[in-house]
MARKELO-446136 format. One line per field, with one value per residue (C-alpha): x, y, z; residue number from 1. Coordinates in nm, 2 decimals. Example, Ala and Ser with C-alpha at 12.3 -4.5 7.8 and 13.67 -1.06 7.14 Angstrom:
% residues 2
xx: [1.23:1.37]
yy: [-0.45:-0.11]
zz: [0.78:0.71]
n: [1:2]
This chain:
% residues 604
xx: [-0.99:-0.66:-0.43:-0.60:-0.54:-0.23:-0.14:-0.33:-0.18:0.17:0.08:-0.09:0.25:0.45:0.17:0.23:0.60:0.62:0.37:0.57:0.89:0.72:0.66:0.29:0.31:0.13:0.42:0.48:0.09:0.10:0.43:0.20:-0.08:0.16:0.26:-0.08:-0.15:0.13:0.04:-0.31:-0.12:0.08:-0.20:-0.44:-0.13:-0.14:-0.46:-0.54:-0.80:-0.73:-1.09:-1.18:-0.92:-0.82:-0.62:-0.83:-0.83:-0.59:-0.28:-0.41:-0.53:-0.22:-0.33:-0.30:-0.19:0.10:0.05:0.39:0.61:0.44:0.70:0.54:0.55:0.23:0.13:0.15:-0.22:-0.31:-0.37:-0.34:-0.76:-0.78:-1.14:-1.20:-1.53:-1.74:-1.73:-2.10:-2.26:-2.43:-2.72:-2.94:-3.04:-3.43:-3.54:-3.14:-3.03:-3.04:-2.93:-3.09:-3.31:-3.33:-3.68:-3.81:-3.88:-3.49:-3.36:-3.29:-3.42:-3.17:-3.26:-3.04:-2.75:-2.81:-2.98:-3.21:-3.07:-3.09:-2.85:-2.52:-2.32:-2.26:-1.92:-1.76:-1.38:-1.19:-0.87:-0.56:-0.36:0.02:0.39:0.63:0.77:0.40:0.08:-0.20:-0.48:-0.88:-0.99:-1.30:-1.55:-1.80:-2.10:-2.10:-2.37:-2.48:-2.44:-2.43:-2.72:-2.72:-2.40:-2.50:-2.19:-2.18:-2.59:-2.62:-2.77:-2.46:-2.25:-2.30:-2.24:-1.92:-1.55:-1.41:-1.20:-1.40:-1.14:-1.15:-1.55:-1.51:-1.26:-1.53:-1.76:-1.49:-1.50:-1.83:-1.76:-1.46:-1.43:-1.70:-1.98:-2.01:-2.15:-2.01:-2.11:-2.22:-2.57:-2.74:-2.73:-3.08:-3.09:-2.84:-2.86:-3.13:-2.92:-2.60:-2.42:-2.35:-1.95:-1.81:-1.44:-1.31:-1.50:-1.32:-1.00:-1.03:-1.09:-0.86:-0.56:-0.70:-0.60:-0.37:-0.07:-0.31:-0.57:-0.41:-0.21:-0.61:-0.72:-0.46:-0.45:-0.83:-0.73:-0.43:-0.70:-0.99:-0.73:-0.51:-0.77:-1.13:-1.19:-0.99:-1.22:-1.55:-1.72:-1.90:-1.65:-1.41:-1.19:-1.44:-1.59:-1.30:-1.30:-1.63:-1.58:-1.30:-1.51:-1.77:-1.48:-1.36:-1.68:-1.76:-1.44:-1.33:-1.00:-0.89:-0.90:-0.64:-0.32:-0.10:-0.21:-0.54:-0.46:-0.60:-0.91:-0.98:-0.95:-1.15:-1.43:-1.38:-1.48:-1.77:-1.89:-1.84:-1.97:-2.32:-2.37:-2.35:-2.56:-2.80:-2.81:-2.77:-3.15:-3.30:-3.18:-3.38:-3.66:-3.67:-3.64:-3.26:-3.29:-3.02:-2.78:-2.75:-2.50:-2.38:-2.53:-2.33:-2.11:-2.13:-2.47:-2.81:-3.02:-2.79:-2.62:-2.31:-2.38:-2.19:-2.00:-2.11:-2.27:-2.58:-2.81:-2.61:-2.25:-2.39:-2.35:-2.08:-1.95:-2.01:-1.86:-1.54:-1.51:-1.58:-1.31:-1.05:-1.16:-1.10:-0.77:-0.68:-0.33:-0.22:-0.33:-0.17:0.13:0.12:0.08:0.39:0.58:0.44:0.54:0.91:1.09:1.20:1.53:1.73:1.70:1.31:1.35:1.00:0.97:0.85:0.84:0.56:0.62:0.66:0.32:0.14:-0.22:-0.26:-0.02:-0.21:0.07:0.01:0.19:0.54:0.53:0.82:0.89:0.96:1.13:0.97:0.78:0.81:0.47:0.60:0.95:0.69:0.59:0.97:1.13:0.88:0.92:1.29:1.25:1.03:1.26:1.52:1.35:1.32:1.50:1.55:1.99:1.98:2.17:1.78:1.69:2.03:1.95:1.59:1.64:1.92:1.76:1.44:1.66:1.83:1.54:1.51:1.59:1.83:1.58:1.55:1.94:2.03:1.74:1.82:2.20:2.11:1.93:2.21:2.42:2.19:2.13:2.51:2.56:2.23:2.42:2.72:2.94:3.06:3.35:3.12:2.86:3.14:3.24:2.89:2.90:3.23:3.12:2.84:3.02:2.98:2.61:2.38:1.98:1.76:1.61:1.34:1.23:1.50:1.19:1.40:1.20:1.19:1.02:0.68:0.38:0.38:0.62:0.45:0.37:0.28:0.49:0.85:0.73:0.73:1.09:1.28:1.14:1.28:1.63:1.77:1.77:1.43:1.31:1.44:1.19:0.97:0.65:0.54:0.24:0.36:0.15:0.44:0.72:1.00:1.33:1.68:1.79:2.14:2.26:2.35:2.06:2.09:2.13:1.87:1.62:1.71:1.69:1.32:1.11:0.79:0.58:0.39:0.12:-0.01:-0.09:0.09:0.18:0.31:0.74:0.99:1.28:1.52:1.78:2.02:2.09:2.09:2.33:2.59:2.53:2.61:2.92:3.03:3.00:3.20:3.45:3.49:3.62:3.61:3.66:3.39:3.15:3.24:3.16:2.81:2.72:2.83:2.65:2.28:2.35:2.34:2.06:1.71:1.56:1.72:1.43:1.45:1.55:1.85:1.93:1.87:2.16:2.38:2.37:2.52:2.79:2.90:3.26:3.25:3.02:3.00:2.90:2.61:2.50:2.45:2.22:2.03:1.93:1.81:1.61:1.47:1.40:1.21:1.01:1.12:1.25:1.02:1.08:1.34:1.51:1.58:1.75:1.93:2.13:2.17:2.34:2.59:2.67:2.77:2.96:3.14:3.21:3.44:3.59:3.66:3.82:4.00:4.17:4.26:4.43:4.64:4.75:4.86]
yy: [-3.93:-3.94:-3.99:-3.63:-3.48:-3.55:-3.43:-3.12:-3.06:-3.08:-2.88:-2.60:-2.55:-2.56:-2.27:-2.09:-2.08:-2.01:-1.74:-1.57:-1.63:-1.42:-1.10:-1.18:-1.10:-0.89:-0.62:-0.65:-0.52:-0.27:-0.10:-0.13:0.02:0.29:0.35:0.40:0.64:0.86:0.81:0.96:1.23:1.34:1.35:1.56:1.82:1.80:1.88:2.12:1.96:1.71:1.57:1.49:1.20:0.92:0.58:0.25:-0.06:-0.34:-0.09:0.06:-0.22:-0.42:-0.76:-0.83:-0.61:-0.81:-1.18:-1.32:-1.08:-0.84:-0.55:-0.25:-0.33:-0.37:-0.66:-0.61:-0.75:-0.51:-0.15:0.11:0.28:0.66:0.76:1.14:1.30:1.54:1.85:2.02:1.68:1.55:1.31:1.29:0.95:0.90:0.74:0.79:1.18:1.34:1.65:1.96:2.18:1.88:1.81:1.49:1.58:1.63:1.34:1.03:0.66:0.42:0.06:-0.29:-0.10:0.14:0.51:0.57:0.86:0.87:0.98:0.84:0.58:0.25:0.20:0.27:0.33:0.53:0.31:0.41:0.16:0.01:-0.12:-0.26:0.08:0.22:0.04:0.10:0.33:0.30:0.67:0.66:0.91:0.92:1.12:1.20:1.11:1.25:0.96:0.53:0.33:0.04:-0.17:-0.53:-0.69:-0.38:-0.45:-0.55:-0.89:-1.02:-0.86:-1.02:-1.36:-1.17:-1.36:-1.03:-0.90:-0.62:-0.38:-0.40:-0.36:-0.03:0.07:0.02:0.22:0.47:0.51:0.56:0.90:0.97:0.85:1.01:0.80:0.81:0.63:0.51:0.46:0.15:-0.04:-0.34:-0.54:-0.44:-0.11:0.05:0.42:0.44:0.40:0.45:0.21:0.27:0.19:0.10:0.10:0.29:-0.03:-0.28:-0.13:-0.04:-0.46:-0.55:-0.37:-0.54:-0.91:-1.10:-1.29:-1.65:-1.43:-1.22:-1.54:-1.70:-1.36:-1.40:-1.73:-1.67:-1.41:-1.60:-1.92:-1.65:-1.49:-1.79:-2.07:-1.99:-1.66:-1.81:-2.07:-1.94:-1.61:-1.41:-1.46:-1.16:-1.03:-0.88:-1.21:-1.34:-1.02:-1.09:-1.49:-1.35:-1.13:-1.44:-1.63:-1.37:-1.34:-1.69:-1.87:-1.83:-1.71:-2.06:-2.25:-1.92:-2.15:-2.25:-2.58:-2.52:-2.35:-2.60:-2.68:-2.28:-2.23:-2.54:-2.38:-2.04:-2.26:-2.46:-2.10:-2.00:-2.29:-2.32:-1.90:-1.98:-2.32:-2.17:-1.88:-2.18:-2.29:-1.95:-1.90:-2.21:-2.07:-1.72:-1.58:-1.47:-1.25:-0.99:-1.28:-1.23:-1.46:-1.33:-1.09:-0.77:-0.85:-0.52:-0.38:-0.50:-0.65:-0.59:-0.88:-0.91:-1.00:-1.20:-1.00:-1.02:-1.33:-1.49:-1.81:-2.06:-1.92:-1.99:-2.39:-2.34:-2.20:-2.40:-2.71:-2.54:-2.44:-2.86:-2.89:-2.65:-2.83:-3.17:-3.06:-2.77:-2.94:-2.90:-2.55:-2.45:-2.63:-2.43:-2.10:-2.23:-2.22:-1.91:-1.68:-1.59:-1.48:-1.11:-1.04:-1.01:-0.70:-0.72:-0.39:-0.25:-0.05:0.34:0.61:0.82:1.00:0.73:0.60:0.91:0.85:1.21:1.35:1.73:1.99:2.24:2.60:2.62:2.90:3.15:3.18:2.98:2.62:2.33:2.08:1.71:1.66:2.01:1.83:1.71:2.06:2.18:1.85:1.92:2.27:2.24:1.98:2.28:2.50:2.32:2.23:2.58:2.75:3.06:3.11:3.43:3.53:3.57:3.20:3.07:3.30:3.13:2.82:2.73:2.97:2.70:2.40:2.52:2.50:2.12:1.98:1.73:1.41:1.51:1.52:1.32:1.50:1.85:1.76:1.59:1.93:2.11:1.95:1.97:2.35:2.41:2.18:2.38:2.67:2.57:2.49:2.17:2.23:2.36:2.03:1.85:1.97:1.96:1.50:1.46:1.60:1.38:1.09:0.90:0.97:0.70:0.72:0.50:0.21:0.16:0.11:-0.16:-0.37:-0.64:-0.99:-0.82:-0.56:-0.48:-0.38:-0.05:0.04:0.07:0.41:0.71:0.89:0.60:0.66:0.99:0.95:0.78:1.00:1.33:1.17:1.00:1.08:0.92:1.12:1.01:0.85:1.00:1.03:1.31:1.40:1.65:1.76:1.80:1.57:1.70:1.71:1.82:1.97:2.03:1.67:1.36:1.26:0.90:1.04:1.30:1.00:0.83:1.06:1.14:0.79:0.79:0.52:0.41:0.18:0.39:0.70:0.92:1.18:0.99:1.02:0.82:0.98:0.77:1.08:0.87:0.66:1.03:1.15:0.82:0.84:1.22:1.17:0.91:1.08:1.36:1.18:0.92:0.72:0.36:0.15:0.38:0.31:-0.10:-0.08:0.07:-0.18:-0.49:-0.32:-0.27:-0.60:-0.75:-0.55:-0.72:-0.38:-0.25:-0.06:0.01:0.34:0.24:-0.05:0.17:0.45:0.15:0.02:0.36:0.31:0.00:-0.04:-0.38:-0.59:-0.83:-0.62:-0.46:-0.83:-0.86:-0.54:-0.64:-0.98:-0.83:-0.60:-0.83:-1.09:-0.78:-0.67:-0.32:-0.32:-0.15:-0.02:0.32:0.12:-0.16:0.10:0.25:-0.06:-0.17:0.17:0.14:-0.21:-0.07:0.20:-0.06:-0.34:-0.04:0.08:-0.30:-0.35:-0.08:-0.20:-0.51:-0.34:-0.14:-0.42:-0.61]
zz: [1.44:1.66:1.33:1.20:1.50:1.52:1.15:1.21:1.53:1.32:1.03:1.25:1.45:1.10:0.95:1.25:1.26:0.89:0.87:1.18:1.03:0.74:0.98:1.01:1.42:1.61:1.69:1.27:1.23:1.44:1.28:0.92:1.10:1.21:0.90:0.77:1.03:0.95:0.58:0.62:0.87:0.59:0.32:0.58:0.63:0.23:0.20:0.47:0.60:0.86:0.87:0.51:0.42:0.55:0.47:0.50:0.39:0.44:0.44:0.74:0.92:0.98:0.84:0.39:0.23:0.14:0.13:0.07:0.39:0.60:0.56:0.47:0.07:-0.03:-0.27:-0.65:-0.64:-0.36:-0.32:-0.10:-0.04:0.04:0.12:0.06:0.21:-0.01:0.13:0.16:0.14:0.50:0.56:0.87:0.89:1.03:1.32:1.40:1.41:1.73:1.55:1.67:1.44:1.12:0.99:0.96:0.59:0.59:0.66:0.47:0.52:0.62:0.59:0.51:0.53:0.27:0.29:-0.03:-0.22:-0.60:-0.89:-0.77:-0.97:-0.80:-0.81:-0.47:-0.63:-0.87:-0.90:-1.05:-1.15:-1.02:-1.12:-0.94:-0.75:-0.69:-0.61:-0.70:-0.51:-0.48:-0.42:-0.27:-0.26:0.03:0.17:0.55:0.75:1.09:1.35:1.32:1.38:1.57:1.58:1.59:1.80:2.07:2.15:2.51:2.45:2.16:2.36:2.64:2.48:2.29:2.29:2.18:2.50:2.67:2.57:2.22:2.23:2.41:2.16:1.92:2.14:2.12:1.74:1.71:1.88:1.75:1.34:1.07:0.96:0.61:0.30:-0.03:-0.36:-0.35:-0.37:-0.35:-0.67:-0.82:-0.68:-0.88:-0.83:-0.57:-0.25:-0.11:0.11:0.48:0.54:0.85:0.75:1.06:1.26:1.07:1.11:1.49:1.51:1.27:1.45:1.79:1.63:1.80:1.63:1.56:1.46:1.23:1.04:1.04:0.85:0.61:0.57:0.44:0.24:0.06:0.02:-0.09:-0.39:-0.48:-0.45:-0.43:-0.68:-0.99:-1.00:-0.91:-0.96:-0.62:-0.37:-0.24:0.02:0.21:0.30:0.44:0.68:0.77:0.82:1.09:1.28:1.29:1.45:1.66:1.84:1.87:1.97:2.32:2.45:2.53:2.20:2.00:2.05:1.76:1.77:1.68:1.40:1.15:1.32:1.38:1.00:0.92:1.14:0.93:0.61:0.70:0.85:0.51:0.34:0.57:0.49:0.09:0.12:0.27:0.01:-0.30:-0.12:-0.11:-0.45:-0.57:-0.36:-0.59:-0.20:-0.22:-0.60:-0.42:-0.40:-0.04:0.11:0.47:0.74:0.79:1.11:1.23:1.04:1.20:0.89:0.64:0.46:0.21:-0.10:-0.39:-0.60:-0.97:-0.94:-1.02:-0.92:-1.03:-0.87:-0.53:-0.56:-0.74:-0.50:-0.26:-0.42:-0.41:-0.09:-0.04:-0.22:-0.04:0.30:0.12:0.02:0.31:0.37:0.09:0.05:0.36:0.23:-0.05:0.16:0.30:0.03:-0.08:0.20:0.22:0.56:0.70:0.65:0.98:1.02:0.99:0.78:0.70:0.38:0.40:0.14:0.21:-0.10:-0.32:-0.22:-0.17:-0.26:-0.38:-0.58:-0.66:-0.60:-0.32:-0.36:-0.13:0.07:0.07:0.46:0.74:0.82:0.59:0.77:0.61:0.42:0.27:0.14:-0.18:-0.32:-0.24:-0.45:-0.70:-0.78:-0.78:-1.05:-1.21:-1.22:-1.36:-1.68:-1.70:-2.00:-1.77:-1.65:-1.56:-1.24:-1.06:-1.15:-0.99:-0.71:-0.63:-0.69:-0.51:-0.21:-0.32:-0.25:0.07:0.23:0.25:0.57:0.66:0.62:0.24:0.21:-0.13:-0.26:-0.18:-0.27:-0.60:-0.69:-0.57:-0.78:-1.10:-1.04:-1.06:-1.40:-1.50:-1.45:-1.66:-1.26:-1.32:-1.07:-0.78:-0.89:-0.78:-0.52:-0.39:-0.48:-0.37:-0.04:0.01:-0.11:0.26:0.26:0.35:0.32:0.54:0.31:0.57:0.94:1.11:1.34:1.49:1.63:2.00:1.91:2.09:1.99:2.21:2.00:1.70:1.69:1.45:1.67:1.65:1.31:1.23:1.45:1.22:0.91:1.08:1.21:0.90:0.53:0.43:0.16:-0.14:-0.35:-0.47:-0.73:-0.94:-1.15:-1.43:-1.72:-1.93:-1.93:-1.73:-1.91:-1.81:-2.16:-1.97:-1.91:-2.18:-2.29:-2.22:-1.84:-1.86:-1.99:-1.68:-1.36:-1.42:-1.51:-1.67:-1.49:-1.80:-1.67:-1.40:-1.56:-1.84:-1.62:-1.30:-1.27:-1.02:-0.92:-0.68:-0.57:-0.41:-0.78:-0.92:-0.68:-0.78:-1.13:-1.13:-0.90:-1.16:-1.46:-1.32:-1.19:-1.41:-1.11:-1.26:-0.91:-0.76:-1.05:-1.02:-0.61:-0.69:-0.96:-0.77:-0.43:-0.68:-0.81:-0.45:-0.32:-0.35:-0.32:-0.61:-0.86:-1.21:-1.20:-0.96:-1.24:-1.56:-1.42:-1.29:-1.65:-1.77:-1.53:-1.64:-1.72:-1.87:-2.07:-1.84:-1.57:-1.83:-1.90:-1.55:-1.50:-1.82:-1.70:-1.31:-1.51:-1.72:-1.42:-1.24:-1.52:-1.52:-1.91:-2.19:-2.53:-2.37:-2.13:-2.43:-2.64:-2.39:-2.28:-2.66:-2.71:-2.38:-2.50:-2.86:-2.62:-2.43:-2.71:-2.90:-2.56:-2.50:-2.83:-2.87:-2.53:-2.65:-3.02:-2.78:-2.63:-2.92]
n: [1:2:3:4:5:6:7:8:9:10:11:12:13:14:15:16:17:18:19:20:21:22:23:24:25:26:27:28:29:30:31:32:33:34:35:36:37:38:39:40:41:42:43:44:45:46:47:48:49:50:51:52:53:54:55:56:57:58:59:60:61:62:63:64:65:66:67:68:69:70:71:72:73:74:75:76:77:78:79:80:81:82:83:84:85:86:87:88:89:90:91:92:93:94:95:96:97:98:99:100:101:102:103:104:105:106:107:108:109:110:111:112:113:114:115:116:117:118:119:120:121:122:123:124:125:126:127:128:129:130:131:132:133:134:135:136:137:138:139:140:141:142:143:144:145:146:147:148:149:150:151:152:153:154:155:156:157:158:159:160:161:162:163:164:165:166:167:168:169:170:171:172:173:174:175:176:177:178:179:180:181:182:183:184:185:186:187:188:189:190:191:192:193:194:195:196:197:198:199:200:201:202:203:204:205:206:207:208:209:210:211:212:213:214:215:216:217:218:219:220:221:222:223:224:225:226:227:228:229:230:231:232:233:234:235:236:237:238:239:240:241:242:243:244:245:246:247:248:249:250:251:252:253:254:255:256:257:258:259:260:261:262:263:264:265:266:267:268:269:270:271:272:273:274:275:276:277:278:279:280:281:282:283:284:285:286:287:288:289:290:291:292:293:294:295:296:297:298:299:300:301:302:303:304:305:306:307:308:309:310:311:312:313:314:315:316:317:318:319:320:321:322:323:324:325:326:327:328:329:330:331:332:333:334:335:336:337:338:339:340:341:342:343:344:345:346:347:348:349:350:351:352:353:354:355:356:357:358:359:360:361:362:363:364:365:366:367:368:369:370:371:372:373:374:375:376:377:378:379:380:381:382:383:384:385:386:387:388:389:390:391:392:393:394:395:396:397:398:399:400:401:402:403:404:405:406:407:408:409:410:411:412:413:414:415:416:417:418:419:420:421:422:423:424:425:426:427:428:429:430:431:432:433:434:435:436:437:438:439:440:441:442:443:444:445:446:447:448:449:450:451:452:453:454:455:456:457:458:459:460:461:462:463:464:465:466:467:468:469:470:471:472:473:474:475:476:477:478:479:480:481:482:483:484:485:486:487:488:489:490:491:492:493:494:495:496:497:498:499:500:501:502:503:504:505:506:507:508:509:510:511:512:513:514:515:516:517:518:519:520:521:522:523:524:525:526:527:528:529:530:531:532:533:534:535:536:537:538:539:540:541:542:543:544:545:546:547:548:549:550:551:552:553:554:555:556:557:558:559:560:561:562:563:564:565:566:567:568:569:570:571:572:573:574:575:576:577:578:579:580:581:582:583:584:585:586:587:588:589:590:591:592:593:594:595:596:597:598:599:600:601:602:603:604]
């Protein structure tokens, strides 16, 4: 009726606004994509081999991989997916290749989806796990295959009948060609084992990144109702639905009705497209004629389906009933979503540490010659770090590592200056350490990508990108995998216990190092300059992005109590304390209650 119009005519407007206020725009997605791209760049220079990895998933894509800001963090509940092709391993799909000299005897069936291959375990992902400074990563292993089969939405007669701009279907055209087919470890729920499931992850993307502003905020407004509202209540039900419910409306709605003021009635559609798919699979499932718990056809697969996760009969009505209920009660959902999402700063500053995130951490040998190219900063950092937990301080040692550390360029500054400076203290200097901090006192590193509200989506690219890494200091966090913990036997040890982190809950061997806190905290404790070390406390104090590294050394600078108190409580309020960091601030506070006191005997 008119008086629902009317309050969803409101409502949509208010979503919209919000979730743009939020970064989730069209120019915003495109920087994220960007940054995925230059991601999977730097991995493939890694590697060597510019053809066997690549980022996907939502990181890539644009669109979810953070549900609260679209900045470049991605979600504590998210991850960041890395597929990695087996080398060796190719399959000629029959009745498909068009490869020349394959028998037919060669060549694998490929049916539903899936190509029937036995003896692989179906579990598509080896995840490693997250924390607040690292998220977490699905490595996925997959099998090449010679060529696609049909794509269902680029067959002439669909379309034909397609909203999807023209443009965007020949981009999809265009991938075909140009990304590798492959297949994942995956199956359909009673044939565990048997097959292995075709993937069309490069598809996805290519029409994920092709999403305009409404459509994106209608993809993630799915997503946020999908993990926040449907799956803690009801078992079957997962992101990948939600992707597929978007393509649905993608290709269905015309040009006309995308405005903001629709934004309601689009999402209601999404739903009850949703909720007719899994009625319909409730009925078959009463039938005995649905046993694979098939729920939704592939969008882009002909005669494939989707199927619900982990579920069986029964979750199908279940489900069901609650996606009854979330249309019943959609307002306030999205009023919730609302409140959920929080705004870009001004700056619109998008976060990007490529080698804080790096998906693959294996270290690659540093070659002795030439200029260092950026994904080569890594292996440099690294086996600096090596070297100084090194017993060796022989003249030679000095000698190569400091040749080791000059070799860093400019973009890796407070890194290569932070080693400096440990390399002389290693080396019993302390005067020519501090000659080295006190010079780069006025340094400043670049705590992300500044992506003001008129920025355009041409100017997202790899290449603005890979711009801003080379012309500022942006290597400075990074992530390590040791297999022996890395100590600096020549500093304090409260100090050495802090420059190199162990990130406990992602794996025993994985270490943060934030160079530019190292480089303060070392200037400080040489110096001993007190109104320095209060500026820096107050300035990580103030700063949102602050991480627990940052917080741990700022608590050893501490020249009061009070200001300790302070640092305890913003670690505490982020989550970053554990058993080290605990007995570390209850021995500085010991420190400063006697310094304290005996200030205030000597003034008595």
């Amino acid at each position: 009726d008119s008086e629902t119009h009317s309050v969803d005519d409101k409502l949509s407007k208010q979503l919209h606004k919000r979730l743009s206020q939020a970064g989730f725009v069209d120019s915003r997605a495109s920087l994220q994509s960007a940054l995925g791209d230059v991601l999977q760049q730097i991995l493939q220079k890694r590697i060597g081999n510019l053809n066997i990895v690549f980022v996907v998933g939502s990181y890539s894509e644009g669109w979810g991989n953070n549900l609260v800001t679209l900045n470049g963090r991605t979600d504590i509940e998210s991850d960041i997916d890395v597929m990695q092709l087996i080398l060796g391993r190719l399959y000629h799909l029959r009745d498909w290749c068009q490869c020349r000299e394959v028998k037919i005897s060669d060549a694998v069936e490929y049916r539903n989806g899936h190509i029937f291959v036995q003896g692989f375990a179906s579990n598509p992902a080896q995840t490693s796990h997250g924390t607040a400074l690292r998220p977490s990563v699905d490595h996925v292993p997959a099998c090449r295959l010679c060529c696609y089969p049909s794509i269902a939405p680029l067959l002439p007669d669909r379309a034909s009948k397609s909203h999807i701009r023209s443009q965007v279907l020949d981009a999809l055209r265009k991938e075909l060609e140009t990304s590798p087919c492959h297949a994942v470890h995956a199956a359909s729920p009673t044939k565990r084992g048997e097959e292995l499931r075709l993937s069309t992850t490069f598809l996805e993307r290519r029409l994920l990144r092709s999403l305009t502003t409404l459509q994106g905020q209608l993809f993630v407004t799915l997503k946020y109702l999908f993990k926040k509202v449907i799956c803690p209540r009801v078992n079957g039900m997962k992101a990948y639905h939600a992707k597929t419910v978007t393509f649905r409306m993608l290709e269905e709605t015309a040009q006309s009705e995308w405005k903001p003021e629709n934004f309601v009635k689009l999402l209601r559609r999404a739903l009850k497209m949703l909720l007719n798919s899994v009625m319909k699979s409730s009925i078959q499932d009463k039938r005995e004629t649905n046993k694979d718990g098939e729920v939704m056809e592939h969008f882009f697969l002909c005669d494939a389906a989707i199927y619900l996760k982990g579920a069986n009969s029964r979750d199908a009505q279940e489900i069901a009933n609650v996606l009854k209920d979330v249309l019943e009660n959609l307002h306030q959902h999205l009023n919730d979503l609302m409140n959920y999402v929080q705004p870009t700063d001004a700056s619109g500053r998008f976060a990007f540490h490529p080698f804080l995130i790096l998906p693959i951490l294996d270290h690659k040998p540093v070659s002795g010659k030439g200029s260092i190219e950026y994904h080569q900063i890594y292996d440099v950092v690294r086996e600096g770090i090596c070297q100084l937990c090194f017993s060796d301080c022989g003249a030679e040692s000095q000698e190569a590592l400091m040749k080791l550390i000059g070799r860093l360029p400019v973009c890796a500054r407070s890194a290569r200056e932070a080693l400096r400076a440990l390399a002389f203290l290693k080396f019993e200097q302390s005067d020519s350490a501090l000659k080295v901090l006190t010079n780069c006192e006025w340094f400043r590193v670049s705590r992300g990508i500044d992506w003001p509200e008129r920025s355009r989506v041409t100017d997202a690219t790899p290449e603005f990108v890979w711009k801003h890494l080379k012309s500022c200091d942006s290597a400075w966090k990074f992530c390590f995998e040791f297999k022996e913990i890395p100590t600096l036997k020549f500093l304090p040890k409260p100090l050495s216990s802090c420059c190199i982190i162990n990130l406990e809950h992602v794996a025993y061997d994985c270490y943060y190092v934030n160079f530019e806190a190292v480089l303060q905290t070392l200037r400080l404790e040489l110096s001993s300059n007190r109104v320095m070390a209060d500026k820096w406390v107050e300035d990580v104090l103030n700063r949102e992005d602050a991480d627990g590294q940052e917080m741990l050394l700022c608590a050893l600078s501490c020249t009061s109590s009070e200001q300790l108190s302070k640092v305890s409580g913003k670690l505490k309020s982020a989550a970053y304390l554990n058993a080290h960091a605990d007995r570390l601030l209850l021995e500085k506070e010991v420190k400063l209650s006697r310094q304290e006191t005996i200030r205030f005997v000597g003034k008595i």
